[in-house]
N, C-alpha and C positions, 0 to 999 in steps of 0.2 A: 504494500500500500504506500503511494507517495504521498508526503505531506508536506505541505508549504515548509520555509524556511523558519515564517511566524510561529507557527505550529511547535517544528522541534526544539526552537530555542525560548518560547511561553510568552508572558505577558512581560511587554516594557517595563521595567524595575526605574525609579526615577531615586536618587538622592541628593542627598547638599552635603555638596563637597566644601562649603568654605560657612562656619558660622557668622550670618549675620547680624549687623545689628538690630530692634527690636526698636529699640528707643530711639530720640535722636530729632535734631530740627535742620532742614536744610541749610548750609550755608555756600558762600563762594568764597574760595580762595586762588590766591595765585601761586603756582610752584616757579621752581625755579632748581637747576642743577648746580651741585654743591662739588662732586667731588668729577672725573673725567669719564670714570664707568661707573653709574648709578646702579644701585638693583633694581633694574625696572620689574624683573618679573614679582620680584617679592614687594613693591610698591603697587603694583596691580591688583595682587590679592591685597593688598591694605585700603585699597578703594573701595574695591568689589564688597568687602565686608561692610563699609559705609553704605553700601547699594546699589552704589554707581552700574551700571551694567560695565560687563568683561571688557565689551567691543571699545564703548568710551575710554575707560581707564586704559585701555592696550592703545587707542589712536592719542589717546595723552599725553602718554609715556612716549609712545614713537615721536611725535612732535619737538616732547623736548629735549629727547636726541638728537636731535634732525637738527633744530636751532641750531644759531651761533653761540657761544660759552655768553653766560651772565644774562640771556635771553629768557624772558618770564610768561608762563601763558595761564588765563585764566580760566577757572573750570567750576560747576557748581557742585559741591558734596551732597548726594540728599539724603542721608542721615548721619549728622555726626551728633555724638554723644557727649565728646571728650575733646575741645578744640587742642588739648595742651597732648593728651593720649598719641593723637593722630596726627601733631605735629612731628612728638617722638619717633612714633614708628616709621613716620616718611624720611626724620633726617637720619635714622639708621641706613636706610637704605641708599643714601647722598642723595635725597631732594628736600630742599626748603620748602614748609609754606605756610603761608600767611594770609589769615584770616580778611579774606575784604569788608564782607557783609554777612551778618544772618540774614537770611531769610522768613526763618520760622519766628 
């Protein structure tokens, strides 16, 4: 008996891969690159957890490689919790950033 591929392999399983946040009020900040190799990938999931979708946070990140050195771009967070948390975590990874506006 042939059975679809859907069939042998069962029903779609979905998880969350990255814990997000829960809480949180939109705000905008500007980043900027601190050090020559940032960790964007590990500054991507530090957005991602803020909400931001993967696609933004990764055309972000690429952007401000791309810049020239000391070049700033601004981008909205929509759930931060922690403005002081989630500056830490970004300048681990060598990118600044700073709070333009709340939102919320």
């Amino acid at each position: 008996m042939n059975s679809s591929l859907k069939d042998r392999l069962g029903p779609r399983v979905q998880f969350r891969a990255i814990d997000r946040a829960f809480t949180g009020s939109p705000a905008t900040f500007s980043f900027k690159q601190t050090v020559a190799n940032p960790n964007t990938l590990k500054a991507v999931l530090v957005l991602a957890r803020r909400r931001m979708p993967m696609a933004d946070a990764h055309r972000l990140m690429t952007g401000l490689v791309e810049c020239e050195p000391g070049a700033t771009l601004v981008a909205e967070v929509p759930r931060v919790e922690n403005v002081e948390a989630l500056r830490s975590e970004l300048e681990a990874c060598g990118i600044a950033a700073a709070a333009s506006r709340s939102v919320g």
